[in-house]
VEXNUMAR-365393 format. One record per residue (C-alpha): residue in one letter; x, y negated, z. Coordinates in steps of 0.001 Angstrom, whole numbers, plus 500000, padded with zeros to 6 digits. Example, Ala and Ser with C-alpha at 12.3 -4.5 7.8 and 13.67 -1.06 7.14 Angstrom:
residues 2
a512300504500507800 s513670501060507140 
end
This chain:
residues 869
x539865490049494230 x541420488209497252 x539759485549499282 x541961483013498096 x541098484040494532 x537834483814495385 x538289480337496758 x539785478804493735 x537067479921491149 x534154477995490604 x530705478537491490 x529267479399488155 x532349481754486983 x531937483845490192 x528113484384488831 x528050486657485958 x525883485125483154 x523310487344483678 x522141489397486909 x523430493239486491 x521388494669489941 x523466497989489946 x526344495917490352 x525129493404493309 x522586495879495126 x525054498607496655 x527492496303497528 x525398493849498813 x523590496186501263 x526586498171502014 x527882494969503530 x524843494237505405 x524779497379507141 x528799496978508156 x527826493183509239 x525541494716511482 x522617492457509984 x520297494185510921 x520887495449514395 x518755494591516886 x519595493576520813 x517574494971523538 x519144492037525634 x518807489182524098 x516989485629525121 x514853485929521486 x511376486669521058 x511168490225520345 x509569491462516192 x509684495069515929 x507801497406513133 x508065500997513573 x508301502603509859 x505651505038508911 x507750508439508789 x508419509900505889 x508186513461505484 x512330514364506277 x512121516801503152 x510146514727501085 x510924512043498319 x509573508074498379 x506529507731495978 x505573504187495142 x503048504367498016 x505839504634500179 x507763501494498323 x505090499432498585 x505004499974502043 x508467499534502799 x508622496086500441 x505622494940502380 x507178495477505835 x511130494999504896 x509642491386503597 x507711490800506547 x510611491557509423 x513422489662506973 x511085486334507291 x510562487103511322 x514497487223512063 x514797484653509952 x512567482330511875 x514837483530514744 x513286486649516089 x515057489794517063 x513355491814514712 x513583494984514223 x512616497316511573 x512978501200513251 x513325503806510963 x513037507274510900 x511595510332509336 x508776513145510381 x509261516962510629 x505672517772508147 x505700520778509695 x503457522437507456 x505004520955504069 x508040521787505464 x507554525305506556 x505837526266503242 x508826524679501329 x511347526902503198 x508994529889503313 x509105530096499783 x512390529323498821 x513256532006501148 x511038534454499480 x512405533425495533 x516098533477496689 x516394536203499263 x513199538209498911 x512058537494502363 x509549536457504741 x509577534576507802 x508748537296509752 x511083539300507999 x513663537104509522 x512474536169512541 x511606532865514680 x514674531676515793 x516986532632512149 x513899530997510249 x513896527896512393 x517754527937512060 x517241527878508120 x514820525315508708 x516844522885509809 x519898523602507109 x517496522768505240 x516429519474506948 x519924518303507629 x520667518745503355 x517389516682502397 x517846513874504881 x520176511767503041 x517839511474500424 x515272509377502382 x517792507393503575 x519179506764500829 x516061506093498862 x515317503587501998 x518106502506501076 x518164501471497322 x514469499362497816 x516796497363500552 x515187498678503717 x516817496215506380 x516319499216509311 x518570499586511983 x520091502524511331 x521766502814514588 x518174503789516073 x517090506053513474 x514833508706514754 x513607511719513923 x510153513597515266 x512246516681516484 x515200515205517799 x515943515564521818 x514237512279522958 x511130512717520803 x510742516066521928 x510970515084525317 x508473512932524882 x506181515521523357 x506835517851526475 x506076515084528724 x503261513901526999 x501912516952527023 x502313518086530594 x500838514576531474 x497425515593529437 x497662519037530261 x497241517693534000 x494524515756533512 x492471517760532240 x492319516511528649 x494166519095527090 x492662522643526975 x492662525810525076 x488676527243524105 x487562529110521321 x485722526894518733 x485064526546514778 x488539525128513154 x489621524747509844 x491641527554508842 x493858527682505779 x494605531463504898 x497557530588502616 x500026528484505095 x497819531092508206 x497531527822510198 x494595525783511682 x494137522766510497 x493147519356512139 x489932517591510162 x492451515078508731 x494034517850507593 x491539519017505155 x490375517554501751 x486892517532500385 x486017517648496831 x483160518085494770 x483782521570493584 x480996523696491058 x480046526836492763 x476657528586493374 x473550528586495580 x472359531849496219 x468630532130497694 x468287536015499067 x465529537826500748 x466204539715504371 x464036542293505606 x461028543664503676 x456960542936502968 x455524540104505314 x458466540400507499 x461032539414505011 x462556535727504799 x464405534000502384 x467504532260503292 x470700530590500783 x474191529816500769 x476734529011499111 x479560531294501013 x477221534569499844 x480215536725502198 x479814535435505251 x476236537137505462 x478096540426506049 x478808538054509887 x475136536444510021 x473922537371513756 x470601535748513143 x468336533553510751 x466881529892512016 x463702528574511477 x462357525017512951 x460253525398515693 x457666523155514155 x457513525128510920 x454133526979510692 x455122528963508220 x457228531144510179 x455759530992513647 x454593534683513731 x458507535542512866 x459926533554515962 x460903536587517510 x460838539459515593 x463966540875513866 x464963541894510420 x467195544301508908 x470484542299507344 x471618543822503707 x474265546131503708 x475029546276507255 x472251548501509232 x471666545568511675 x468856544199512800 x469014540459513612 x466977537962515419 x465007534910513753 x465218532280516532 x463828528512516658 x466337525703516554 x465495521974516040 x468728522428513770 x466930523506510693 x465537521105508644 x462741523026507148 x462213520712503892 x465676522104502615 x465233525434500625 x463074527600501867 x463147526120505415 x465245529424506991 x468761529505507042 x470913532310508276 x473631532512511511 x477147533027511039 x478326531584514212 x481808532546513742 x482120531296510676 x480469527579510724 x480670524934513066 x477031523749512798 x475998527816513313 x478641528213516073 x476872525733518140 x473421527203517649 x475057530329518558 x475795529120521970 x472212528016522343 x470746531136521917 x473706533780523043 x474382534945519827 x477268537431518935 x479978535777516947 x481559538319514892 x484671537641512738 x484333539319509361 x487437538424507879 x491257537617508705 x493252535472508720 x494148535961505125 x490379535731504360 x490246538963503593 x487222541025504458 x487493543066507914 x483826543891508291 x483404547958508028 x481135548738505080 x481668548666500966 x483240545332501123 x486281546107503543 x489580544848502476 x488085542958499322 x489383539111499434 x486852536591500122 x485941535889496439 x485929539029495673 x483450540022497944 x481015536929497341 x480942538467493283 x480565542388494778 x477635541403496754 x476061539160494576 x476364542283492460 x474406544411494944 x472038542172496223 x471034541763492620 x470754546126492218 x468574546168495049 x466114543103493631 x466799540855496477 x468263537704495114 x465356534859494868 x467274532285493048 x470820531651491203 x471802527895491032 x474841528120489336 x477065525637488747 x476216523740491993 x478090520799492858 x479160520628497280 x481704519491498979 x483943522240499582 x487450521904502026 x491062522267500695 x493921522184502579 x495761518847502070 x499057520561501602 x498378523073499552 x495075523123498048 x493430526205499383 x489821526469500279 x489867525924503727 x487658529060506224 x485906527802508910 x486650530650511825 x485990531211515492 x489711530435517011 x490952530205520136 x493454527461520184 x494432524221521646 x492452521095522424 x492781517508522871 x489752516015525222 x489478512359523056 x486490511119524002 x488422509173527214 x491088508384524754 x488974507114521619 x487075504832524034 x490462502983525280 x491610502442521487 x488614501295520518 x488059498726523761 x491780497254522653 x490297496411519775 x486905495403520673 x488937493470523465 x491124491432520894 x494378493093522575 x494554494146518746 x493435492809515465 x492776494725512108 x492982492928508945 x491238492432506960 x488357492052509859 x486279494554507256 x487900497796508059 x487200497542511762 x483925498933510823 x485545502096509428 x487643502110512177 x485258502263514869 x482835504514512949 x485850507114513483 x486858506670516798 x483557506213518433 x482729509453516962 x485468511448516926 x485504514894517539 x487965517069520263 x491161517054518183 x492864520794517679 x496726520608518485 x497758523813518254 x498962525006514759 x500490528734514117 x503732528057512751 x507398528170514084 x508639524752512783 x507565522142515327 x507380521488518828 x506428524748520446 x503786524441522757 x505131524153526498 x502547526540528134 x503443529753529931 x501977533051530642 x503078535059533531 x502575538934533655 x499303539054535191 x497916536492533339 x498951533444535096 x498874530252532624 x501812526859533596 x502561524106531672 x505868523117532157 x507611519899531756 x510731518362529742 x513254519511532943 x511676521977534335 x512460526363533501 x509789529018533595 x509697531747536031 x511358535082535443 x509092537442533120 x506955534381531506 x506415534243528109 x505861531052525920 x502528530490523974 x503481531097520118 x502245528333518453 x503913524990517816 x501874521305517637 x500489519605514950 x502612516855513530 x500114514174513988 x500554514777517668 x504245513789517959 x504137511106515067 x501329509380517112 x503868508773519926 x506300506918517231 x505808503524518334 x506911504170521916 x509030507549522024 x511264505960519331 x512130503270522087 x512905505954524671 x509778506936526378 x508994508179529191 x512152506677529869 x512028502911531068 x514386501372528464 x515433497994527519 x514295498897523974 x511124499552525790 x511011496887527685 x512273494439524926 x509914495798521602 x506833497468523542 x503635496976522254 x505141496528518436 x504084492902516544 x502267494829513699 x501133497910512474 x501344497551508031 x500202500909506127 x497658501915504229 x494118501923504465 x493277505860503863 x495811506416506771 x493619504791509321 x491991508294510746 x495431510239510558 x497810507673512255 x496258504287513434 x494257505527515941 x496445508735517111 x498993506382517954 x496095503744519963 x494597506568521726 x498941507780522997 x499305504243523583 x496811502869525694 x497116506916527531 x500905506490527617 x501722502856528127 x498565501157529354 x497768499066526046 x497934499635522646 x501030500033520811 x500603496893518552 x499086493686518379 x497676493643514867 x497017496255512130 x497271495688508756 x495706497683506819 x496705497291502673 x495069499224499474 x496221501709497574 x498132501879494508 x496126501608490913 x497509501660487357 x496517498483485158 x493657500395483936 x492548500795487464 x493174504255487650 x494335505323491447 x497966506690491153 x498912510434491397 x501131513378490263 x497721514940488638 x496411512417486870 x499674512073485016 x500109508117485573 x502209507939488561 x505194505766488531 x508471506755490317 x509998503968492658 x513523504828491861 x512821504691487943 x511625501227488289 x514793500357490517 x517150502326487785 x515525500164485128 x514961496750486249 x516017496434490062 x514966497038493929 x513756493305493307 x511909493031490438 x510403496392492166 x509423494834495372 x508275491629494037 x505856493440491181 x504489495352494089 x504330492757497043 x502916489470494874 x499707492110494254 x498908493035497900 x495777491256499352 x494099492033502215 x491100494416501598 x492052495290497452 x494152497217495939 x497422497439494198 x498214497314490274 x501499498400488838 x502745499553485543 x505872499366483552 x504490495918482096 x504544494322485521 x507558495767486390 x509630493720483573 x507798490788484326 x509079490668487303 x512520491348486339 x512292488290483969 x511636486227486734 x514229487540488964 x516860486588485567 x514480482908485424 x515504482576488873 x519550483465488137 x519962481014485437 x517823478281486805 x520518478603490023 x523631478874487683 x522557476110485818 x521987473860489385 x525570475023489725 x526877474242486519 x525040470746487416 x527351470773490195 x524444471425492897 x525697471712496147 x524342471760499937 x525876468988502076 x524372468709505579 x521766466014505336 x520004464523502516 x520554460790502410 x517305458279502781 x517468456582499501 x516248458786497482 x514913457964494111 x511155459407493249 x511709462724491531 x513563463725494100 x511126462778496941 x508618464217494582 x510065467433494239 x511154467548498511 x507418466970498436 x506337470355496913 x508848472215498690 x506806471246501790 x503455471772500553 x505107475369499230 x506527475913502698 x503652475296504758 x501400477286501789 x503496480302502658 x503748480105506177 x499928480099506482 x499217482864503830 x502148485110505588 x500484484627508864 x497265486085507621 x498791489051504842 x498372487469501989 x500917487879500301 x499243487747496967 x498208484307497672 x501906483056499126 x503695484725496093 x501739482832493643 x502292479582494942 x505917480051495299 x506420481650491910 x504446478680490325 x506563476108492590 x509591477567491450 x508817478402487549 x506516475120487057 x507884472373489805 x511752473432489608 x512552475078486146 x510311473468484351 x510028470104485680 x512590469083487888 x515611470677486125 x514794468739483121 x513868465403485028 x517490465471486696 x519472466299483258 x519283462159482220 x520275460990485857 x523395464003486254 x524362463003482580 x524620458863483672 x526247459501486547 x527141456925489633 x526076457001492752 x522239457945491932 x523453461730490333 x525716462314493149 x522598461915495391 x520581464282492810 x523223466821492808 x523045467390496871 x518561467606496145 x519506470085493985 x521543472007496217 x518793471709499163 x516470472498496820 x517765475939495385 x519034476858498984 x515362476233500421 x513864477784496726 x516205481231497732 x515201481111501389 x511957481345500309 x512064484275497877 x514400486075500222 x512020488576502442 x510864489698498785 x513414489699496525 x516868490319499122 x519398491145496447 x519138488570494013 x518826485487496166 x521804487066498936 x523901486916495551 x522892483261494625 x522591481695497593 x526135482797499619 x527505481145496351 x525806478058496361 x526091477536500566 x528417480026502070 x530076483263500953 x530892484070504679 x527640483758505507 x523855485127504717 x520722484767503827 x519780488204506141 x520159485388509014 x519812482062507910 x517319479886509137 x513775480149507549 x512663476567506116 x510767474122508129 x507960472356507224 x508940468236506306 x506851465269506249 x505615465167502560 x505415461971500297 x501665462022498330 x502748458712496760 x505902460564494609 x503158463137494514 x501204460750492276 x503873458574490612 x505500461742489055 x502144463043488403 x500827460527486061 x504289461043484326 x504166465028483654 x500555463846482378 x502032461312480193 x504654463680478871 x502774466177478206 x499922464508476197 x503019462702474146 x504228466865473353 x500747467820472924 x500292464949469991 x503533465574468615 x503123468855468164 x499784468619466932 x501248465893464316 x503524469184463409 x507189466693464673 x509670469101465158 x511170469241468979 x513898467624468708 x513150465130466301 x512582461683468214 x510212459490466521 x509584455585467501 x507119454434470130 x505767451671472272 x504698452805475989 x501801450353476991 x500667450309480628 x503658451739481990 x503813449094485034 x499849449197485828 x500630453119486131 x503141452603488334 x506136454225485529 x507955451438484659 x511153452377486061 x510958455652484683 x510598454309481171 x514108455597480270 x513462459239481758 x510038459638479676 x511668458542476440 x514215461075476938 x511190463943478241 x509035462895475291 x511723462671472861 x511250458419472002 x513266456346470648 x512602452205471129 x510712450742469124 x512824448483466456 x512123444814464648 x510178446625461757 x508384448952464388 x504292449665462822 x502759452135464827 x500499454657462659 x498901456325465372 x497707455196469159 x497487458288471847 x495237456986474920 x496537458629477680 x494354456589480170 x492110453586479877 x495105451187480831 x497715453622479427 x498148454431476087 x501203454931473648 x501698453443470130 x503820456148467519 x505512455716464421 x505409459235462293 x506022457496458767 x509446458529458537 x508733461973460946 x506296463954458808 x505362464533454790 x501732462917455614 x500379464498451970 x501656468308453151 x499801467552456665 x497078466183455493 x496468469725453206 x497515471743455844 x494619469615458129 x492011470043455224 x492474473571455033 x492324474060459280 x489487472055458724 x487735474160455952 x488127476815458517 x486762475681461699 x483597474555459547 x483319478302458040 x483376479431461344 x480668476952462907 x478250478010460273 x478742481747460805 x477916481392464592 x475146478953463931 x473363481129461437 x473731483892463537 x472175481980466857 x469288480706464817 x468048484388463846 x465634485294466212 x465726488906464946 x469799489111465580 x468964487228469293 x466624490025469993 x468228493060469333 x471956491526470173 x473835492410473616 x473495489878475989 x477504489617476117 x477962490040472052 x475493486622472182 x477936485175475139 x480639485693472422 x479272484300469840 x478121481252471787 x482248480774472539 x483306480955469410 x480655477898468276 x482014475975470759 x485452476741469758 x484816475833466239 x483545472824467005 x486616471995469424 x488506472524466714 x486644470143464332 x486647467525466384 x490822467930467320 x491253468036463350 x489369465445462634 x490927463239465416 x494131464015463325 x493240463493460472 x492433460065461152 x495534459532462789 x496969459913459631 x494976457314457668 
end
């Protein structure tokens, strides 16, 4: 259609009768990306707003975590630029270089019957990215379909050039100072993606295995130690008793033979043992536990690895080459032949490690690898918080927070894969070790160290290395630190405070000013979300079946700070039937002939100053519940200002004045415009789609809502507040009766409104006769019933001609019948002591209600029923 086509229809015929979302959201955000709407300038006079998107994994798909997110923070930088910010939303996407590898690993292995090694590094990492570059689009456009308002002119990726420079510099930097270093220590080691693994890396669950008690030695020599990992005895280098303990002083010392093995191993004292566990002994394995690897460096001991990196075992005897599991049943077995199990506790419940990416039981094992020093580190993030420089909400999970970082342990960096940044140390020929910067070449004959970093160390440079660090910017300058940090509460240890300890390190103060944490996602049976449990719900499904805004508004009008989320399919539609509630209330403003026309005149008649009046209560409710995150609290007030103040009020109290014309409906007509053009404003950061469609046709196709002006807070008029008020209270009372007198709807019956002036409604005598559906009362007027609405107020009804009073009156006596029944069930019941013993307390609660229902009811009936003497 042409502009000039466009031009000549009206308002109303340009809006479809109902709202179709898959044929307004693509086009709509098609043209907001070729608008450049939401570009950001690193030059201009504005305050800077900028949010740095939590990565998604580049190979991964948006789960309704991730939408939640995204609505949350889309919403919050849409209301910034449109309070005249230069906001801007940066987003990008994260290498997962574990998830990723294993995904290509194995499609590899189904399609071409190869490994990576098979391959090689640089033809694998070549695949890699094919495979990176094919799987992109899909996040973006996933991003883009819940209305993401990102620029995408700065999208970023963890592996690109200036991220990895910034990883290399980064790096070098901490290399230098001494707080990165490479020791052997206890990691987490996952033998199915043969990687080490970071803490955060690693699940625990309550799995069912078994506690083995076994003896060592022989006679009075012997000891009795458990565990619940019976193969790594075949690596024990000693057995641990508390020095205190007097029941194995005269072993302090002495050795005894270990099962199996020929060797004869020490029994030390070590404060370490807590001797009122088992039997008060517990055996060595310091290269196989991080608790026993550090009494091994007390005492000396040997640390022996007796199984690779497969978990396989590598230990020379009967169990060589058996896996893990396999060996814990074999020598179970033999320790069992030769009498020397104590005890069998099987099942028995412990927290056992899984590896978050693939779910296999995660092996402790003596590694030499890579290490972050981040005790200097943890203390700076934690000071900018102690410090104010940045806030958490809500105020509760700083507890959590500094429970982690004040105790956290020396972070392992160094993961053995090929996809990631490869780690920029050196080794000459005779052993010589260089770290080596973004621009600078290693000598002639040096070989680079294997392993590649863990993802958490590049994503926790995100909100600075996306602006162009170590490079001095004007997107640095302009957005560093960030406003706000929003994501989710259980990513506080992984991401939060990687990114504080890089900042304060990097730039010289954290990277935000507030963090805000939200819950997680819960079904309406409370139920958290997830693939297992069968009752997760996917994003795109929701936006196929009722729209990216009924999506986002079911998901952001839940989030408070410090609970969790509920969605279902239920909520979902709900939403959606307010987004259509919010369509025709505008076409019908239109069809009204609403219309926005610079500024609203002075004489304005009391509706409308009424309902200009709860705009600016809304507006100033919203501001201050934004300002803190909660935006459970500001989407209930403006839902119930728009469905209860506007649809249900004030588009019924205009209909009389629009349909009598003059000068008074003209003036109504422009209210309404400001009105719906404020109302859309409002539901904009939440719901983008719907209200871009509505309000460029109410105020300006050319322009939009991406950039209009956010409303202001007005002076606010308590005395319309009251007048109109007293009238809804009037009104409805007049329904309630009529209704309860069984007068049909439309049906006007005859009445005399007494009080009106003392109640200050005289002038609006016309519009509540048309509300409440009253005709005047004529010459032969005889009221048969009197509703007191106040104690100066009341209203005087004719039904004679409006019901059959004899069908009522049966219909009453039966209702009535009822109710009684009722009453005496729950009174009989109440007065049996034996029922009052024995009962629930809530069944009694219950039955307690129900009485005073019943006797609610009897006295409305009753009240009727006299009204119809």
């Amino acid at each position: 259609m042409t502009d000039s086509a466009k031009q000549t229809q009206s308002p109303t015929t340009r809006l479809a009768k109902n709202f179709a979302p898959t044929e307004v959201e693509g086009r709509r955000y098609a043209k907001w990306v070729v608008d450049g709407r939401f570009a950001a300038s690193d030059t201009s006079d504005r305050d800077p707003y900028c949010i740095v998107i939590p990565p998604p994994n580049v190979t991964g798909q948006l789960h309704l975590g991730h939408a939640l997110n995204h609505a949350v923070i889309d919403a919050h930088v849409r209301r910034e630029r449109m309070r005249g910010k230069e906001a801007l939303f940066l987003p990008g996407t994260d290498h997962a270089g574990i998830a990723t590898q294993n995904v290509v690993e194995r499609k590899i292995a189904d399609q071409e019957g190869l490994s990576r090694h098979d391959m090689g590094r640089e033809a694998f990492i070549n695949k890699v990215w094919e495979w990176k570059d094919s799987y992109h689009d899909r996040i973006s456009t996933q991003m883009e379909r819940i209305g993401d308002g990102v620029d995408w002119n700065r999208e970023r990726f963890t592996l690109d050039d200036g991220l990895s420079r910034a990883v290399l510099t980064i790096f070098k930097n901490l290399y230098d100072d001494g707080l990165i270093y490479r020791a052997e220590r206890i990691i987490n080691w996952c033998p199915r993606c043969m990687t080490a693994l970071s803490d955060i890396e690693v699940e625990h669950s309550d799995d069912a295995g078994e506690l083995v008690s076994m003896r060592y030695g022989d006679g009075d020599d012997s000891i009795v130690v458990a565990t619940t990992r019976l193969e790594t005895m075949l690596g024990d280098t000693a057995v641990a008793v508390h020095p205190d303990d007097e029941r194995y002083r005269h072993l302090v010392g002495r050795t005894v033979e270990l099962p199996f093995t020929g060797r004869h191993i020490p029994i030390i004292a070590d404060e370490y043992v807590d001797p009122e566990f088992g039997s008060g002994a517990v055996k060595i394995t310091p290269g196989h536990d991080p608790n026993d690897f550090a009494v091994g460096q007390r005492h000396n001991l040997d640390m022996p690895l007796i199984m690779d990196e497969r978990g396989v075992i590598t230990a020379s005897g009967p169990f060589e080459g058996l896996d893990r599991f396999e060996a814990r049943s074999a020598i179970a077995s033999s320790l069992r032949a030769e009498g020397r199990i104590v005890e069998e506790k099987r099942p028995y419940t412990h927290a056992v490690g899984h590896c978050d990416r693939c779910d296999t039981v995660v092996e402790p094992r003596l590694s030499l690898q890579w290490f972050v020093n981040v005790e200097p580190l943890a203390r700076a993030a934690g000071d900018a918080v102690r410090s104010g420089e940045t806030t958490i909400h809500p105020p509760e999970q700083e507890k959590q927070f500094f429970s982690w970082v004040d105790n956290l342990q020396d972070w392992c960096i160094s993961r053995q894969l090929w996809w990631g940044h490869r780690i920029p140390i050196w080794y000459g020929p005779d052993g010589e070790e260089i770290c080596l910067g973004p621009d600078e070449v290693p000598p002639e004959g040096y070989r680079q160290d294997p392993d590649v970093l863990d993802t958490w160390f590049s994503s926790g440079l995100w909100p600075f290395s996306t602006l162009g660090w170590p490079d001095d910017t004007a997107a640095l300058r302009k957005f560093y630190p960030t406003a706000s940090l929003i994501t989710g509460q259980d990513i506080i240890f992984f991401w939060v405070v990687r990114m504080m300890m890089f900042g304060t390190y990097a730039m010289g103060r954290a990277p935000f000013t507030e963090v805000f944490l939200h819950g997680l996602i819960r079904d309406k049976h409370g139920k958290k979300m997830s693939k297992s449990s069968g009752n997760g719900i996917d994003p795109l499904d929701v936006i196929d079946r009722y729209g990216a805004d009924a999506l986002r508004f079911m998901l952001v009008r839940d989030v408070e700070p410090g609970s969790d989320i509920v969605a279902s399919e239920e909520l979902a539609e709900i939403a959606r039937n307010f987004g259509n509630k919010l369509w025709n209330g505008t076409r019908f403003a239109l069809m009204s002939g609403a219309h926005v026309d610079g500024a609203l005149p002075d004489d304005l008649g009391v509706i409308d100053r009424w309902i200009l009046s709860r705009l600016t209560e809304t507006v100033a409710a919203v501001d201050r519940y934004w300002e803190k995150y909660e935006y459970a609290k500001a989407m209930y007030d403006l839902y119930h200002f728009a469905w209860d103040d506007v649809f249900d009020w004030y588009l019924e109290l205009t209909k009389p004045v629009l349909a009598a014309g003059g000068e008074r409906a003209a003036t109504t007509r422009r209210v309404l415009g400001y009105v719906f053009d404020q109302l859309l404003r409002l539901f904009h950061p939440v719901m983008p789609f719907i209200t871009e469609e509505l309000w460029t046709t109410l105020v300006n196709d050319d322009a939009s809502l991406t950039v209009a002006a956010w409303p202001q807070i007005d002076a606010r008029d308590d005395s319309a507040g009251t007048t109109v008020a007293s009238l809804q209270n009037l009104v409805t009372e007049i329904r309630s009766f009529r209704s309860e007198q069984g007068i049909k709807p439309s049906q006007k019956v005859a009445a005399r409104l007494v009080g009106l002036d003392t109640a200050g409604l005289a002038d609006l005598e016309p519009l509540i006769r048309n509300l409440a559906r009253l005709d005047e009362p004529g010459d032969e007027f005889a009221a048969t019933g009197t509703l007191a609405v106040t104690d100066t107020l009341n209203v005087e009804i004719d039904t004679s001609g409006s019901i059959d009073v004899a069908a009522e009156r049966t219909r009453l006596d039966k209702a009535l019948r009822a109710a009684q029944k009722e009453l005496d069930g729950c009174e009989a019941k109440l007065a049996n002591e034996n029922f009052l013993a024995k009962a629930p307390a809530e069944v009694v609660e219950k039955i307690k209600s129900r009485k005073t229902a019943a006797e609610n009811d009897i006295e409305r009936v009753n009240a009727q029923l006299e009204r119809l003497k």
